[in-house]
C-alpha positions in Angstrom: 43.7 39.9 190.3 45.0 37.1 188.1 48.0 38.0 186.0 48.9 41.1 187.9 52.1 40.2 188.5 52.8 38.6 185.2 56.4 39.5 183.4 56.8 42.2 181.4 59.4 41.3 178.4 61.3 43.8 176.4 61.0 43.9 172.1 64.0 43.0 170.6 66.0 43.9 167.6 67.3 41.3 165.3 70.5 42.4 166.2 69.8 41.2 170.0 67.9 38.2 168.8 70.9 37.2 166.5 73.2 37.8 169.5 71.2 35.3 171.5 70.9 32.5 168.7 74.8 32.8 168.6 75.4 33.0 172.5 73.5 29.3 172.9 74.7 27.2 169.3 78.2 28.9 169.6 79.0 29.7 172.8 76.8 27.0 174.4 75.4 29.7 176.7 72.0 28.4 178.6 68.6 29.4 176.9 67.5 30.5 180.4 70.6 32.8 181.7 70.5 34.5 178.5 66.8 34.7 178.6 67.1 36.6 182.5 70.1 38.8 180.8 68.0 40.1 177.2 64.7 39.9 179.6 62.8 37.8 177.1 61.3 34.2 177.8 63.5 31.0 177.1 60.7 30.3 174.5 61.7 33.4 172.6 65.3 32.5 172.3 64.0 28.7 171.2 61.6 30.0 168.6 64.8 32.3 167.6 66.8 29.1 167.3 64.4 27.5 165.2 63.9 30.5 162.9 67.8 30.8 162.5 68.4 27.2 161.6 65.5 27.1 159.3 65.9 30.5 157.2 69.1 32.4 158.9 69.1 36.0 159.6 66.3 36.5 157.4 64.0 34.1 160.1 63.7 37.1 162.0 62.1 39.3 159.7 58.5 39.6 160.3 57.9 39.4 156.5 57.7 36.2 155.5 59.9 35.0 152.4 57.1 35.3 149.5 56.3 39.0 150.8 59.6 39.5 150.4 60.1 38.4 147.1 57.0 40.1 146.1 58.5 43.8 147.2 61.2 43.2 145.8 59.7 42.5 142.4 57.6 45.5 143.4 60.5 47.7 143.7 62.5 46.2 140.6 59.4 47.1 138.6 59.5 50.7 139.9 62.9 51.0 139.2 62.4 50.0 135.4 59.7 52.3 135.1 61.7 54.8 136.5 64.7 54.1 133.9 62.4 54.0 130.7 60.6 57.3 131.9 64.3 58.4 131.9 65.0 57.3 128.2 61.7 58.8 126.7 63.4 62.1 127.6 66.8 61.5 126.5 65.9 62.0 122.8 64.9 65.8 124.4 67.7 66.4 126.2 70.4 65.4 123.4 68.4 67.6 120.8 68.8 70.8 123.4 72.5 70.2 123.7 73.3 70.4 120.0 71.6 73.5 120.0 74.1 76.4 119.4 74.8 77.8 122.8 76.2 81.4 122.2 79.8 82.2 124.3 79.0 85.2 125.2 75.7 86.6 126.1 75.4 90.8 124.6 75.1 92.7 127.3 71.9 95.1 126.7 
């Protein structure tokens, strides 16, 4: 029966986890009340700590910062593609609207 009564700790946003970095370095809260109050282990909010000081908010993302950089050069190459798709029809879309558009349409 070993770990049957072993803790089971919450997931937690980085909203909560930024909360908790800023209770302890700020506030000077203890790692260990806060860790009873968000229900996660005093190790979470130290590995939070670490994270923070060594990358800020973005520490808690669970992408780390060169698969970040690459979506995001990913996504600007989308976005070009996108805008040049865009301009290959313009050269349409001006010749229809100097076509002569009559004012009124006959009725039949």
């Amino acid at each position: 029966m070993h770990g049957q009564f072993r803790k089971r700790y919450t997931q937690t946003t980085q909203e909560q986890k930024m909360y908790a970095v800023l209770e302890v370095l700020k506030n000077g809260r203890g790692r260990k009340e806060l860790a009873l109050e968000l229900n996660v282990s005093v190790n979470s909010i130290t590995t939070w700590i670490r994270k923070f000081k060594e990358a800020g908010e973005n520490g808690f993302s669970s992408y780390s910062q060169e698969e970040i950089m690459r979506l995001k050069e990913i996504e600007k190459k989308y976005n070009e593609q996108k805008a040049l798709e865009l301009l290959k029809k313009l050269p349409i879309y001006i010749h229809l609207k100097k076509l002569p558009y009559p004012k009124k349409l006959k009725k039949l």
